[in-house]
C-alpha positions as a printed Julia matrix, in Angstrom:
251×3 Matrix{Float64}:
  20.65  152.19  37.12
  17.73  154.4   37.91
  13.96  153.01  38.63
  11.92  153.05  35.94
   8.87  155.71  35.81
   5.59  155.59  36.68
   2.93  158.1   35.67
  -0.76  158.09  35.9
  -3.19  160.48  34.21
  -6.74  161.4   34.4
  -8.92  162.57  31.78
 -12.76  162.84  32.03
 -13.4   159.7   35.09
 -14.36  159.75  38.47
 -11.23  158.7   39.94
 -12.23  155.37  40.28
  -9.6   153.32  38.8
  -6.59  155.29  39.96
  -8.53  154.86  43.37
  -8.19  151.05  42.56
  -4.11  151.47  42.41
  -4.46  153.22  45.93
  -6.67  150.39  46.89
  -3.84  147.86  46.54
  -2.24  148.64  49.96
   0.53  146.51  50.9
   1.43  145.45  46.81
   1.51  149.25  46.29
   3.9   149.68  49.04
   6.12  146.97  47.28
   5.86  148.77  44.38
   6.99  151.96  45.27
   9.65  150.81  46.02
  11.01  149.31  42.13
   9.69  152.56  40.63
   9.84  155.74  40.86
   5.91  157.52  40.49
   6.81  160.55  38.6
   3.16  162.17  38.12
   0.48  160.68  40.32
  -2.09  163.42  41.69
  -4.43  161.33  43.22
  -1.55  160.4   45.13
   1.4   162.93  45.45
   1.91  166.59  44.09
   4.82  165.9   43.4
   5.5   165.82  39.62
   8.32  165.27  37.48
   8.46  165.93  33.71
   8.54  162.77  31.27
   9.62  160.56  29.53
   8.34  157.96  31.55
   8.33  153.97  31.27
   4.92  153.33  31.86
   1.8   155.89  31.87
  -1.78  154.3   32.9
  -4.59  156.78  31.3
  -8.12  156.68  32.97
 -10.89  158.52  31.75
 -11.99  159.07  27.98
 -11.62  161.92  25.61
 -14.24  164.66  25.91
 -12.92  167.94  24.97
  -9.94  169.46  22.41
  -7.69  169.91  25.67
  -8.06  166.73  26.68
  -7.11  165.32  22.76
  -4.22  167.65  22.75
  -3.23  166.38  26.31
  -3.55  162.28  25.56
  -1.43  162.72  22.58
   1.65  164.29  24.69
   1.06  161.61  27.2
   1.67  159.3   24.68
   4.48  161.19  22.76
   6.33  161.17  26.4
   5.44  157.25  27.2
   7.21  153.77  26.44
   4.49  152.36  27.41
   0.76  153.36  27.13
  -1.76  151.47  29.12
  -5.83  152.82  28.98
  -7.02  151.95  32.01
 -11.2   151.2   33.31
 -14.59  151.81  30.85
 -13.52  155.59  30.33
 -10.53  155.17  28.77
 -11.02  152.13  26.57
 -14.52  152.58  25.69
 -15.99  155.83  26.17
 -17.57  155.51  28.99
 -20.73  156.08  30.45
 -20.17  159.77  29.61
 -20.29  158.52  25.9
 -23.98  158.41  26.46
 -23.51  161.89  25.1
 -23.02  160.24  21.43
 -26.35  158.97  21.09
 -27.93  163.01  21.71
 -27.47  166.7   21.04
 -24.8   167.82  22.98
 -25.63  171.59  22.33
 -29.15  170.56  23.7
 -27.65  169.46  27.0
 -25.24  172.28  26.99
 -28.13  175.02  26.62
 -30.09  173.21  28.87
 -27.65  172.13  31.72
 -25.79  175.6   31.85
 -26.47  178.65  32.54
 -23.2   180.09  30.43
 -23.22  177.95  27.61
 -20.33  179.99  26.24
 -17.73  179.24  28.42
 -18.41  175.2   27.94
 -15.96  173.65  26.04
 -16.48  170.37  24.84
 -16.83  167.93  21.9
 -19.87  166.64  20.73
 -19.01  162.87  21.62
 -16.62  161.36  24.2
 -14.51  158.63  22.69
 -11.48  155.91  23.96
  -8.22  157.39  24.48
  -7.58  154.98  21.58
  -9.15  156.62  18.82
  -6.79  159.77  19.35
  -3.34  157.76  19.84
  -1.68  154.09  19.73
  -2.46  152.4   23.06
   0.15  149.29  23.91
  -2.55  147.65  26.48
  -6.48  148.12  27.38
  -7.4   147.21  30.72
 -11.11  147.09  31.23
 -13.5   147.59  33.66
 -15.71  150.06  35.61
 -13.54  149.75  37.84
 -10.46  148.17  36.7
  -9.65  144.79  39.13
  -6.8   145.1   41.4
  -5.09  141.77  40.59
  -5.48  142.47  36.5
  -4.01  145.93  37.51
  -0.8   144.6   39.27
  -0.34  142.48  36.44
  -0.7   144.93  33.74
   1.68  147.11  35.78
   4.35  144.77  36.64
   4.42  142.87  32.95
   5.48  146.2   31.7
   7.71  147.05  33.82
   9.48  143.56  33.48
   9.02  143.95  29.75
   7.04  141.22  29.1
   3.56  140.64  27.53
   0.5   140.9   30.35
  -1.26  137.59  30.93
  -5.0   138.85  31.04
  -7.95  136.25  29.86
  -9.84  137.6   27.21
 -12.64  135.06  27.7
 -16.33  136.04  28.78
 -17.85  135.99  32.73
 -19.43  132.76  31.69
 -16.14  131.34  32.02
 -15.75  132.83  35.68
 -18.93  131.68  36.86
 -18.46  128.22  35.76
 -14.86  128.06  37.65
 -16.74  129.67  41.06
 -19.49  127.39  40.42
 -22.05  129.45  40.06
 -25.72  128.06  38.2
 -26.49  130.4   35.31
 -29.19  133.09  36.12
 -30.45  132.99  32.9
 -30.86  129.0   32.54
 -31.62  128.39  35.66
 -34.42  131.75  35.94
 -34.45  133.19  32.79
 -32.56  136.72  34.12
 -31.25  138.59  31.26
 -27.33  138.78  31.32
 -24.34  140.24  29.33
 -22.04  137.36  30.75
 -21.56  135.57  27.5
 -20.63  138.85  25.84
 -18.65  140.58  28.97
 -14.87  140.45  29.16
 -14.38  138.42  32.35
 -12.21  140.48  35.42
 -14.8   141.03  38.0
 -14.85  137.75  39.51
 -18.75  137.2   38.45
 -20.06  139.03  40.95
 -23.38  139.67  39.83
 -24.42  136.58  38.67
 -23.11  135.1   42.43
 -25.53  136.92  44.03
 -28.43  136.27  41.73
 -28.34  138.61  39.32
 -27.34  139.3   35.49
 -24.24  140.7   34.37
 -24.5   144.34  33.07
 -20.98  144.54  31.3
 -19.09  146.77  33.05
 -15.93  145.25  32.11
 -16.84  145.69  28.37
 -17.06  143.15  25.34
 -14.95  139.82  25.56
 -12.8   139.21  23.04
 -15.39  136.12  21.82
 -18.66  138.19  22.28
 -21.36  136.77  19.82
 -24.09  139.79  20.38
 -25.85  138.37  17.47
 -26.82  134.94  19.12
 -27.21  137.0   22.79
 -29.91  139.51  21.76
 -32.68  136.52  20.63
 -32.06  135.23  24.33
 -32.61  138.54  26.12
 -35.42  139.02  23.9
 -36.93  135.97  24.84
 -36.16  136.67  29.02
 -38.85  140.09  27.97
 -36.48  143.03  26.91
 -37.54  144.62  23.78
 -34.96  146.39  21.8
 -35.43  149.32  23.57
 -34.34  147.72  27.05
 -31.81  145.86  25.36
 -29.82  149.17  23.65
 -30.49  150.66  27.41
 -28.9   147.16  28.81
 -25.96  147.51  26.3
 -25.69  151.3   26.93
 -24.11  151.48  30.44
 -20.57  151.22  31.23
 -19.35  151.04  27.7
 -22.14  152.69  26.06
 -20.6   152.57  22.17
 -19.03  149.41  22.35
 -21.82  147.52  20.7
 -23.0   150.11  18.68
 -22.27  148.44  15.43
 -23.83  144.93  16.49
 -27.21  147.51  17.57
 -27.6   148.6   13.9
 -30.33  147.48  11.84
């Protein structure tokens, strides 16, 4: 029998969650060696045409070329897995959706003409049917490996869907916000990072997007009362994921 295919795609991204495959080293190597990587730039110029077993997408949807090309990706796919902020969120290039993008475009350029672009960027998930989500700005390494090797074994990925809070507790961390009244996305952040931030004294800033048990509605009276005004709070919110609270923002 042949090795399934693996193919990885970029869209609008900076690389950084393919980067996060290349990261994985000696796994990688292990890998490569059960598949076969059909289309991989980052990695190889060598391509193969589909259909493949598994595509990972990073990187969100921010011109008609790049809806046309997500939606032969996922005609040639079994499997379709958005990978990292861009691709399941928007991004923080989605900050676009809150402005005038012909402003920006007359501004920024000195051709506007020959920019082609839509006026918001949006998840790879609002053009086509996505089988997984993988969060995070960037995607972690171990979730990644998972992801990647439940689909190729044909089985369901085993991926908490539980907030940081739950991460901190396990790594023993005390609770920036109880303990010194630090404004933090934790109890609202899909956990994957680890809790980093909060480790080292800080508050979460959601770059893994929202859990699946976020309660933004109890969250905002506490970062209110920790001295963000709405203002800092939509800027708080509007980072990594920038629309994926938009709805819980509204008057």
């Amino acid at each position: 029998m042949s090795a399934p295919t693996l193919a990885v795609f970029k869209l609008a991204s900076c690389d950084g969650c393919q980067l996060t495959l290349l990261d994985c080293e000696d796994e990688l190597l292990g890998l490569a060696s059960q598949v076969e990587i059909a289309h991989f730039l980052e990695a190889s110029s060598a391509v193969r045409p589909g259909p493949y077993d598994v595509a990972l997408v990073e990187g969100s949807v921010t011109t008609p070329a790049d809806a046309e090309r997500v939606r032969r990706i996922r005609a040639e796919s079994r499997s379709f897995v958005a990978i990292g902020a861009c691709a399941t969120a928007g991004g923080i290039q989605a900050l676009r959706n809150f402005a005038d993008v012909e402003e920006f475009r007359r501004t920024v350029y000195a051709r506007p003409d020959y920019i082609d672009t839509l006026a918001t960027s949006t998840p790879v998930s609002a053009h086509v049917t996505v089988d997984f989500e993988l969060r995070g700005c960037p995607v972690d390494r171990g979730q990644l490996l998972e992801v990647l090797t439940a689909y190729l074994a044909g089985r369901k990925p085993d991926i908490p869907n539980h907030s940081v809070c739950f991460a901190c507790k396990r790594r023993g961390t005390v609770c920036v916000t109880v303990a010194h009244g630090t404004p933090c996305l934790g109890p609202v952040t899909h956990a994957g990072c680890g809790a980093i931030c909060p480790a080292y004294g800080r508050g979460c800033y959601g770059c893994f997007g929202p859990s699946g048990t976020a309660n933004l509605h109890a969250l905002i009276p506490l970062l209110r009362r920790d001295g963000l005004d709405r203002r800092a709070v939509e800027r708080l919110l509007r980072t990594f994921n920038a629309p994926a609270f938009e709805e819980e923002l509204r008057p």
